[in-house]
C-alpha positions as a Python dict, from the first residue, in 0.01 Angstrom:
ca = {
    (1, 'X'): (0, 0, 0),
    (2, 'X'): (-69, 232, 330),
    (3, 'X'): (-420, 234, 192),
    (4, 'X'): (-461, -154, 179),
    (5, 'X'): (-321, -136, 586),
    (6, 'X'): (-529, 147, 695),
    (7, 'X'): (-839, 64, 530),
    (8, 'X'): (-971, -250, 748),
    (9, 'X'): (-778, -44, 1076),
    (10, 'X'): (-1029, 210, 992),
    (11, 'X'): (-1349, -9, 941),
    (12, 'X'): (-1257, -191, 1256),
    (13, 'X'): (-1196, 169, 1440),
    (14, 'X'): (-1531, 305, 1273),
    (15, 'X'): (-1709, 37, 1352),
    (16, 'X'): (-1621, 20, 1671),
    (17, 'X'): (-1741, 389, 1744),
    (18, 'X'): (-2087, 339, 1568),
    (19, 'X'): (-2116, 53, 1813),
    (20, 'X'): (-2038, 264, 2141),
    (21, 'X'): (-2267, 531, 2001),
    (22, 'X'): (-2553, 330, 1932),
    (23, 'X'): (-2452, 147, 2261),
    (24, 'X'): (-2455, 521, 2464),
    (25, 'X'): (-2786, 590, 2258),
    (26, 'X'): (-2934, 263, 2380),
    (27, 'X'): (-2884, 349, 2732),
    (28, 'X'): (-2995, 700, 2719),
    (29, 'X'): (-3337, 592, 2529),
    (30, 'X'): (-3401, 262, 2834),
    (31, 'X'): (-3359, 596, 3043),
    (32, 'X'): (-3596, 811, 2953),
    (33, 'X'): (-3827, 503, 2949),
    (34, 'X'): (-3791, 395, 3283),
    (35, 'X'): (-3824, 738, 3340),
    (36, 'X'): (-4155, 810, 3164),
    (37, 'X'): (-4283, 466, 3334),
    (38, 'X'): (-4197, 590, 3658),
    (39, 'X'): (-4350, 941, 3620),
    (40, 'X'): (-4700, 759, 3497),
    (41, 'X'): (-4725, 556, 3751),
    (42, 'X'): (-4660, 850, 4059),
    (43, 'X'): (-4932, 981, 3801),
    (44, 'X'): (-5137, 700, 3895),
    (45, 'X'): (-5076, 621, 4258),
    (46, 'X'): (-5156, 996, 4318),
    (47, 'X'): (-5470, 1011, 4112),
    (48, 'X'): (-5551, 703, 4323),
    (49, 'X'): (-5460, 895, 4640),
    (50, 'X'): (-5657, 1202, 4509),
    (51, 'X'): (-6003, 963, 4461),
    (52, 'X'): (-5951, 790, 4747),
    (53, 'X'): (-5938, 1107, 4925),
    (54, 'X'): (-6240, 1291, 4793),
    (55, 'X'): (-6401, 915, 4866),
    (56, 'X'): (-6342, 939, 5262),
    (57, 'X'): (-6440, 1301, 5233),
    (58, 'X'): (-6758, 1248, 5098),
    (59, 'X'): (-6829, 895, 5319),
    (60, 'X'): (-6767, 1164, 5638),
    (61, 'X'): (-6968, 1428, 5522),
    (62, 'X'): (-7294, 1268, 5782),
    (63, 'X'): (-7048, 1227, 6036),
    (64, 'X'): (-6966, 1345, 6377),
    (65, 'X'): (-6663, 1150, 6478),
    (66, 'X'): (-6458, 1434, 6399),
    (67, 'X'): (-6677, 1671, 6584),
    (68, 'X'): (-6670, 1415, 6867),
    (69, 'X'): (-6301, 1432, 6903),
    (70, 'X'): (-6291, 1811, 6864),
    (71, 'X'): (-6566, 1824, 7159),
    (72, 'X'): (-6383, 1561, 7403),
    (73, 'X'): (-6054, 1758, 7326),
    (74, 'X'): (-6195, 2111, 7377),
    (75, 'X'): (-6345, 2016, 7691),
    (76, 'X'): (-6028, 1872, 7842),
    (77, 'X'): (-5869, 2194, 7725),
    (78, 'X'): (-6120, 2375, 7910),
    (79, 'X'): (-6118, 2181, 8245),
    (80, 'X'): (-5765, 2242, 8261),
    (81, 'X'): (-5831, 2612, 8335),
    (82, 'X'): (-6096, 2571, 8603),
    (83, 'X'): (-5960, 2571, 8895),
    (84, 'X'): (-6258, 2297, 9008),
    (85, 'X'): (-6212, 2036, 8754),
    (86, 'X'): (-5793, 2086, 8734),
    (87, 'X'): (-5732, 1799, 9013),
    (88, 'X'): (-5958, 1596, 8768),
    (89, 'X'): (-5771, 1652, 8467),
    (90, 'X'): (-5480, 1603, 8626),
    (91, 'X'): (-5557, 1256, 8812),
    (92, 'X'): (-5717, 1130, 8495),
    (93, 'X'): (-5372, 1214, 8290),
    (94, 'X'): (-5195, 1004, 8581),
    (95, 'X'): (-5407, 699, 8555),
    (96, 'X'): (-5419, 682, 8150),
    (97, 'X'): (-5016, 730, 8192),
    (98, 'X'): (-5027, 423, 8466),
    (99, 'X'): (-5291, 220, 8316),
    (100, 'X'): (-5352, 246, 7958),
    (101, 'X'): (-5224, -71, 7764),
    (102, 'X'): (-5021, 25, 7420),
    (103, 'X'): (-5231, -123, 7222),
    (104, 'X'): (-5548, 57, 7353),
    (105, 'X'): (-5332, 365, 7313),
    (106, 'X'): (-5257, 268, 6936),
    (107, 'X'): (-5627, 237, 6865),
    (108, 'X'): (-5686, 586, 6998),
    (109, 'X'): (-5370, 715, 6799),
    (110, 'X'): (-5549, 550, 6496),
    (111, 'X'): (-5904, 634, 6533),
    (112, 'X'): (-5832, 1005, 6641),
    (113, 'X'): (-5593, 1046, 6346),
    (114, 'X'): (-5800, 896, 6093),
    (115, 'X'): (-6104, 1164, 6250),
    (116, 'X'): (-5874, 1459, 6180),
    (117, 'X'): (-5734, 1291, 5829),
    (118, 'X'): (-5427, 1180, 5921),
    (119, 'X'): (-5304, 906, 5679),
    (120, 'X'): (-5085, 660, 5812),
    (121, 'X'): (-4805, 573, 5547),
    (122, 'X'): (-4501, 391, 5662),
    (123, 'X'): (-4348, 630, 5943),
    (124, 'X'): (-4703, 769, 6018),
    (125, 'X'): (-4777, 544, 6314),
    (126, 'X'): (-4453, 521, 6467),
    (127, 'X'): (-4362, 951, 6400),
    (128, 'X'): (-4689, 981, 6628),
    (129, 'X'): (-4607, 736, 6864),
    (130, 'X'): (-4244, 896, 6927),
    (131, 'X'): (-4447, 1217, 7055),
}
């Protein structure tokens, strides 16, 4: 007689447990697939990154803009250590301080960054701007 009482307790009680545990194994197995989906595409975007890098590599090879920038900034570098072109430097650093518009200065965040390879993500702009 226990065994007619018990027996549908323990189906319920077993069935019940192969429920959670195909329930827990669910879960773990949408996991590892949003996991594997995730890790292919952060394959992809940086593959992307990767081509679109060795792209804008090979698009500057004929170019001098970085070579520009370099020469401009070396010879500011210079002029600040002779003593005849110091008052120069120095007025010229006043009156971009005074006159330069944000937006022009932007531009020439932008376009000197982009020379050197900088790539502007989300914080890139604003982290350079803060210095």
């Amino acid at each position: 007689m226990l065994n007619l009482l018990l027996g549908p307790v323990v189906d319920i009680v077993s069935t019940s447990v192969k429920g959670f545990v195909d329930t827990k194994k669910a879960k773990a197995e949408q996991k590892v697939t949003e996991i594997q989906a995730k890790t292919k595409l952060r394959q992809q975007q940086i593959a992307g990154e990767v081509s679109w890098e060795a792209s804008a590599v090979d698009q500057m090879k004929g170019s001098w803009k970085d070579e520009f920038w370099t020469i401009i900034f070396g010879g500011i570098l210079i002029s600040c250590f002779l003593p005849w072109s110091q008052m120069y430097v120095k007025e010229g650093f006043i009156f971009l301080e005074e006159n330069t518009p944000s937006w022009f200065a932007t531009c020439l965040y932008i376009c000197i960054g982009s020379s050197f390879g900088y790539r502007f993500g989300k914080a890139g702009l604003s982290h350079m701007k803060k210095k």
